[in-house]
N, C-alpha and C positions, 0 to 999 in steps of 0.2 A: 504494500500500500504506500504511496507516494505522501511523504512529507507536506499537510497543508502550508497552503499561502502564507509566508511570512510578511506583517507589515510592517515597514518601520516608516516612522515618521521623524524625518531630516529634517525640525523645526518649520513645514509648512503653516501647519495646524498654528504655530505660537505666532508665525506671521500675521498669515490670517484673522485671528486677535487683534493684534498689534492697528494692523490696518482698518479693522473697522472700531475698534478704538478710536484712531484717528477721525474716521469719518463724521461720528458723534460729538467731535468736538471743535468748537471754534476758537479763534486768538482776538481777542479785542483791543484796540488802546485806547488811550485817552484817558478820560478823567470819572474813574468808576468806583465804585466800591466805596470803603473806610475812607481812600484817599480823595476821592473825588467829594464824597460827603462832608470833607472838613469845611470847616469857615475858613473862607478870606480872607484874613486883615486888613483886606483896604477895600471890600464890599457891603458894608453894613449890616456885616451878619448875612450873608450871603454864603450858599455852597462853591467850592471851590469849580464842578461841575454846572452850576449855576454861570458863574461867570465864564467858562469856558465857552459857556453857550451864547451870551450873551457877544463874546466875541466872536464866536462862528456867524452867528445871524445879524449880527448888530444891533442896539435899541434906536430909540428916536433919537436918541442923544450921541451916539457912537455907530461911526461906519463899521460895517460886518470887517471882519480879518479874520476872511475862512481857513484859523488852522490846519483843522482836520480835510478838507476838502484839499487845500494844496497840497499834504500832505499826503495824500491819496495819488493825488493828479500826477506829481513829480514821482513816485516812487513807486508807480505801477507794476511796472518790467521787474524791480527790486525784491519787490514782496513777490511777486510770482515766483522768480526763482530762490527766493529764500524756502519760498512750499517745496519745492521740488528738491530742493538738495533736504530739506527733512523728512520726506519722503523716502528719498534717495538712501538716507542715513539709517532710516529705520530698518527697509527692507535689506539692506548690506549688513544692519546688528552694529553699526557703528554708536546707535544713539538708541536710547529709548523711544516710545509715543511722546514720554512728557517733556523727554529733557529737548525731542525734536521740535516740538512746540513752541518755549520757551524761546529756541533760539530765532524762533521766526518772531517773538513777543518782540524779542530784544532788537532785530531788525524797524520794527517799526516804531519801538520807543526812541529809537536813535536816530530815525527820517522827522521823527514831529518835535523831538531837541534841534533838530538840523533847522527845522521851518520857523522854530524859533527864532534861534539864532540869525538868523537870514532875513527876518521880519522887514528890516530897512528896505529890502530891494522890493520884495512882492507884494508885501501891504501898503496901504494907505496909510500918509502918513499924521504925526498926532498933531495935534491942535496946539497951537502954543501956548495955551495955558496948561495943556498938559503938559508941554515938555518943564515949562516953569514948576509945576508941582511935582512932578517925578526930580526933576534934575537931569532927564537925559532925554532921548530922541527916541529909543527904542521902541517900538510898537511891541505889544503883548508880556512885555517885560515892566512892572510893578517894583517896588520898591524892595520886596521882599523874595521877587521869582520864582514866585507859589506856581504857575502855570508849568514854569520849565520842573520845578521836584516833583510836583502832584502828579505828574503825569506819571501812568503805568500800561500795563498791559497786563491780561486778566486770561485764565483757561476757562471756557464755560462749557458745558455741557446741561444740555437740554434748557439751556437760556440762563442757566448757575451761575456764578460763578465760585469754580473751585481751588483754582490757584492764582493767585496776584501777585507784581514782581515788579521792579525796577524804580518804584518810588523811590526820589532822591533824598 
């Protein structure tokens, strides 16, 4: 009688996992969670997310400075292939699901630092009694640069968030 079917399983199965792991989950940034929910110091009792918003869309009194939106626009190709090499990582066993994640968090916390920084050229610029009240020219940059530390990137799953990271 012939020897039944041996199966072995060469890490597909844990792959498999692995990837719809991934699928389940998303990377956010911006201004979420604990960090996003702090107060302002220069908002009147204001969420730090509150005023992020406020600068995204602008009020009556403040033209919009679509952080988050240039920071999308400029860094499109960026973040794509920041997915693809965590991807890339995971199914080679180079990286975990989380730690692959993460490093795409970290890709997009460093394009929306970047758009900070860069504020002078794409944004609109401030008012001169704002620059007299701040001291300086910078758009999106406060006296304290709650926008550029508050900022993070967040692991969700099923709309969660389960892991948060890069607050300065």
């Amino acid at each position: 009688m012939p020897d039944p079917l041996e199966i072995k399983d060469l890490g597909i199965g844990k792959l498999r996992e692995q990837l719809a792991e991934l699928g389940r989950t998303r990377i956010t940034f911006g201004y979420q969670g604990p960090s996003g929910a702090a107060i302002h110091p220069d908002a009147g009792g204001a969420s730090v997310s509150r005023v992020a918003a406020w600068q995204e869309f602008g009020t009556t009194t403040a033209p919009a400075r679509p952080l988050g939106r240039h920071t999308m626009e400029a860094n499109r190709d960026a973040f794509a292939d920041a997915a693809k090499r965590a991807i890339a990582d995971v199914i080679d066993g180079r990286a975990t699901p989380e730690a692959a994640v993460e490093r795409v968090g970290e890709v997009a916390l460093s394009a929306l630092r970047k758009t900070i920084d860069t504020s002078r050229i794409w944004a609109e610029a401030n008012a001169v009694s704002t620059v007299r009240a701040k001291g300086h020219d910078q758009p999106l940059v406060g006296s304290y640069g709650i926008l550029y530390d508050q900022a993070s990137w967040a692991v969700r799953v099923d709309g969660r968030i389960v892991r948060q990271g890069g607050e300065g």
